[in-house]
C-alpha positions as CSV (number, residue, x, y, z in Angstrom):
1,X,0.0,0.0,0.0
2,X,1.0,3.8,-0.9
3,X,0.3,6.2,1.9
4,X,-0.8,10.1,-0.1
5,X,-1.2,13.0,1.4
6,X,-4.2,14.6,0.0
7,X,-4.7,18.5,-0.8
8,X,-6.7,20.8,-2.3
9,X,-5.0,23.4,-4.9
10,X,-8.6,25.6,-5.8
11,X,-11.0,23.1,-7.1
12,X,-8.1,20.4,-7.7
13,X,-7.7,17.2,-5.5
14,X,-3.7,16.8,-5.3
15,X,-1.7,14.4,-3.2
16,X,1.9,13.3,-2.9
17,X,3.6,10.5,-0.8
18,X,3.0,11.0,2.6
19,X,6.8,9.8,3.8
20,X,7.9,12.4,2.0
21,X,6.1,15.3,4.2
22,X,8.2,16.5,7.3
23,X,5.6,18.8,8.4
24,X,2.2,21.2,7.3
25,X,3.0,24.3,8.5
26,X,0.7,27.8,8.3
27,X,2.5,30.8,6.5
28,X,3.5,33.8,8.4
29,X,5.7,36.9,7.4
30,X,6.4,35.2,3.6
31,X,8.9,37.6,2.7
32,X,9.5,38.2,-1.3
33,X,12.3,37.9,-3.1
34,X,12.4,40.2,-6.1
35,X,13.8,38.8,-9.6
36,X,12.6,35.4,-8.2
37,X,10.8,33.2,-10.9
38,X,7.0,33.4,-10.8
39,X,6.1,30.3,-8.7
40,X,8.4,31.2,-6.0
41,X,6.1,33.1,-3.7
42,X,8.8,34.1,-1.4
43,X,11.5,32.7,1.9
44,X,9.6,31.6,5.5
45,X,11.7,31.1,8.5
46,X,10.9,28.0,10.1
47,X,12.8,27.4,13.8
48,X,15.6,29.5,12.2
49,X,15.5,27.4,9.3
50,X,14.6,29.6,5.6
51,X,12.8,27.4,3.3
52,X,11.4,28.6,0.2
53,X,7.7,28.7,-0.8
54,X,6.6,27.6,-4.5
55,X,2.9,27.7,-5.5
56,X,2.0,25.1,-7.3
57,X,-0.9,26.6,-9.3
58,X,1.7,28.5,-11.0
59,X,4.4,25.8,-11.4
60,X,1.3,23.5,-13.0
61,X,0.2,26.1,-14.9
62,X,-2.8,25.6,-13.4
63,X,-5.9,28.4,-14.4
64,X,-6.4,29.7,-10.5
65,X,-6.9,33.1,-8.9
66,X,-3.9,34.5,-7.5
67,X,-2.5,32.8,-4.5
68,X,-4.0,33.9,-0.9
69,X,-3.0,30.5,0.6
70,X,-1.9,30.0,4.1
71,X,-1.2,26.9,4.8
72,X,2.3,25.1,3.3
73,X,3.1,21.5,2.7
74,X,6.4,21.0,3.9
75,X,8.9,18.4,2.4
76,X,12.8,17.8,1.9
77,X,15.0,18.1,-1.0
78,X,18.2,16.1,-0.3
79,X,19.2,18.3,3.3
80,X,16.8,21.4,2.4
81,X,13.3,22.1,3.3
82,X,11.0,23.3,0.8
83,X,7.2,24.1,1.4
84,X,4.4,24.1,-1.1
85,X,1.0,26.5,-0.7
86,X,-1.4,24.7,-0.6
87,X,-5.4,25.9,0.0
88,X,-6.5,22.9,2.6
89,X,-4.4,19.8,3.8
90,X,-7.5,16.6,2.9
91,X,-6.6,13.5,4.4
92,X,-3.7,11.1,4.7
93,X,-5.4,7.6,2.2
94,X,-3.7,4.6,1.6
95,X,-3.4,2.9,-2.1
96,X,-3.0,0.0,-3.9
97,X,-0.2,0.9,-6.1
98,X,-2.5,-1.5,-8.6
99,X,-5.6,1.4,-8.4
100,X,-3.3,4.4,-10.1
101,X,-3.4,5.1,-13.5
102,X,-1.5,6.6,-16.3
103,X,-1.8,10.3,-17.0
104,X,-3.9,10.5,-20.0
105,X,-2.4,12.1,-23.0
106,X,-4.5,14.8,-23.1
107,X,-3.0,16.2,-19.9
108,X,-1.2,19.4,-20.5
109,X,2.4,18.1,-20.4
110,X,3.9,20.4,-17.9
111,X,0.8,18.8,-15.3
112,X,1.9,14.9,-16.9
113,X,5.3,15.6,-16.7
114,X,4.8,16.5,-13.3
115,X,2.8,13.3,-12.2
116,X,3.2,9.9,-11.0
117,X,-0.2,8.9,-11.8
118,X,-4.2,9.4,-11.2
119,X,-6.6,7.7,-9.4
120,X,-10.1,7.5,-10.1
121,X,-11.8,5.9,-6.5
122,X,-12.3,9.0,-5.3
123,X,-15.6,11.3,-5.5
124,X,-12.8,13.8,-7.2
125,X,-10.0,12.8,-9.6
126,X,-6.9,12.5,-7.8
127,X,-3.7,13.9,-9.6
128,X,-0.4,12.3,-7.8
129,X,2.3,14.3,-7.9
130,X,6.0,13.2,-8.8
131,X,8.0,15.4,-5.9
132,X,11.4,14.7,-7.3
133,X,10.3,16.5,-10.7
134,X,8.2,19.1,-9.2
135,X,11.4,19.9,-6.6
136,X,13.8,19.6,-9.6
137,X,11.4,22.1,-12.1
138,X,10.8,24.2,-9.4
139,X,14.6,24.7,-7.9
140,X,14.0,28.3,-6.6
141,X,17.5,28.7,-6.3
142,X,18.7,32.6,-7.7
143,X,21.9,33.2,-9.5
144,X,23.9,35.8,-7.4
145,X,25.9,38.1,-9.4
């Protein structure tokens, strides 16, 4: 069995594996970085810790109003921390690797590219998310000249 974290993202169901989430977190004093790409919505200090916080409507390319969320999925890349806004934490489900299907091909490929999978047991299609590919398209590290 897969254990997902579930999530909202505006009227999207969205989950990703639960053992990789170190914590949910709710987003205070998001301080911007200018010349920062789009999805970056700016650095959080957490227990002395500054993580950076991509939006994932805008890394998806997904057609959402612009980003009021509060509330951050938390979850490491290699030794760093990096959190992702997300609208409402769901529920934690477990999966039968067997019950997730392909992408279809008419996703829009930055979304398949993105994805390990659907599943379709749910009231609301569940998109899975790939975290190594979203962390790797999503590297909000800034060139410093």
């Amino acid at each position: 069995m897969t254990r997902l974290c579930t999530f909202a993202l505006a009227d999207r169901l969205l989950a990703i594996d639960a053992d990789q989430i170190r914590e949910i977190v709710t987003l205070r004093d998001l301080t911007a970085v200018p010349g920062s790409p789009r999805h970056v919505r700016g650095l959080v200090n957490l227990r002395g810790q500054i993580v950076a916080c991509i939006d994932l409507g805008v890394l998806l390319a997904f057609d959402c109003p612009p980003t009021s969320k509060q509330l951050a999925v938390v979850v490491a890349d290699g030794d760093e921390l990096v959190s992702m806004a997300v609208d409402r934490v769901v529920d934690v489900i477990e999966l039968d690797p067997g019950d997730i299907e392909p992408v279809p091909p008419t996703v829009p490929r930055v979304v398949a590219d993105s994805s390990i999978g659907i599943y379709q047991g749910s009231p609301q299609l569940l998109l899975i998310l790939d975290l190594g590919h979203l962390l790797e398209v999503s590297s909000p590290r800034l060139e410093v000249s």
